[in-house]
N, C-alpha and C positions, 0 to 999 in steps of 0.2 A: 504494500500500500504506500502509495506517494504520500509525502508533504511537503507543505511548502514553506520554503527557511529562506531568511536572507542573512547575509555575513558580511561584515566590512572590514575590511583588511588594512592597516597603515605598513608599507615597506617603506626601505628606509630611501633619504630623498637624494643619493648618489648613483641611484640606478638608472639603466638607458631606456629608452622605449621598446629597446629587442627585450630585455630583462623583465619587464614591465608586463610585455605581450606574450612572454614566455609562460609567468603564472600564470595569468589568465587563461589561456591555451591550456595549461597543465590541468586547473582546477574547471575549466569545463570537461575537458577530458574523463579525469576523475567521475563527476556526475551522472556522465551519458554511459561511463562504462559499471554504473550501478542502476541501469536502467532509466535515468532522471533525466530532468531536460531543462534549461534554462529558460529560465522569463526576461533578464535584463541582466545587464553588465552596464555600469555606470563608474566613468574614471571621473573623482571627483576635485582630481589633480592636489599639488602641493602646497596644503594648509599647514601655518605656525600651529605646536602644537600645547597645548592646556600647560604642559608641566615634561621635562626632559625624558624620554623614552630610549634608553641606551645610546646613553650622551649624546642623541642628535632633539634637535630645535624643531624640525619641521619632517614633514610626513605626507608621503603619497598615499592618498585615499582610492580605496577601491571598496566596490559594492555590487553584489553580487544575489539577485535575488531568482529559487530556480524552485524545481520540484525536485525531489530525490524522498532516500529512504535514510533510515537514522545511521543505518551500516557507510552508507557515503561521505554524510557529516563527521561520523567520527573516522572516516580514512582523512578526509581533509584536515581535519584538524590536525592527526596526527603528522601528515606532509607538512603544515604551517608551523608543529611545534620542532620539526628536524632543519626547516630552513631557515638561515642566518639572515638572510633580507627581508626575511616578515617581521616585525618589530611586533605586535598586534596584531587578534585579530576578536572578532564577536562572532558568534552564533546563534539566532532568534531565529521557533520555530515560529509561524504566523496563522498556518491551520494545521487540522488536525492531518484531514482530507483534503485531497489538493483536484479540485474541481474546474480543467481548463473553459476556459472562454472560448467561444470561436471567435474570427477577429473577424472575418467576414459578412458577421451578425451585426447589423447595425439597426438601430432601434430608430423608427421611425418620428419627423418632427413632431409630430400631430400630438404622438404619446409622450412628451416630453411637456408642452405646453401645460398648464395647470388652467382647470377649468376654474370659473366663479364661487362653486363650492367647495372647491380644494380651498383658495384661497384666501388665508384670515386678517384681518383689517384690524391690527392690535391700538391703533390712536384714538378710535370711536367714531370715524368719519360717517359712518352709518346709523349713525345715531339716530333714530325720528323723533321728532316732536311729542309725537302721540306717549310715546316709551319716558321720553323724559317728564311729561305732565303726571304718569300715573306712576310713576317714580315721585312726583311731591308730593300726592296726596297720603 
């Protein structure tokens, strides 16, 4: 049974873009050969970081959110804790069950609009006269 986790990774900020591209590549890898499949890969490049992380100051963010099984999760983590240029990393599962979307499914505008009854008028512009009168009495 799939679930779906995401991970964000800090390496450290003297690495090249082969380097860089290489984890990624590595850790999809990993994933698809536990049967799982990626959602998104997001580089969220070189942020100063909170407080020092093996003597360096700043930190290549990577984010990583996919389907897999908990057997995947813990081989990545354990690749994360054998390599020297991941400085950090996190793991958050987000569902239990990992229920894909089709992307081709697109919801029509119509069903998107909110009709008159959907929507609520919290200032009182709707106020009537007649409501306010029998509200003094």
């Amino acid at each position: 049974m799939l679930r779906r986790y995401e991970t964000i990774i800090i390496v450290k900020p003297v690495m090249g873009e082969d380097e860089i591209q290489g984890i990624v590549e590595k850790t999809t890898g990993i994933i698809e050969g536990f049967d799982g499949s990626m959602v998104r890969t997001d580089r969220w490049g070189l942020k100063k970081l909170a407080y020092l992380i093996q003597k360096e100051q700043q930190g290549f963010y990577i984010y990583f959110e996919y389907a897999g099984t908990p057997e995947a999760v813990n081989e990545i983590e354990r690749i994360y804790r054998i390599d020297d240029r991941i400085m950090k990393y996190l793991t958050v599962k987000l569902q239990d069950v990992f229920a894909a979307k089709p992307e081709d499914e697109e919801i029509p505008e119509e069903a998107t609009e909110k009709t008159p009854e959907e929507t609520t008028d919290t200032d009182g512009a709707d106020f009537d006269e007649a409501e306010a009168d029998s509200l003094e009495e």
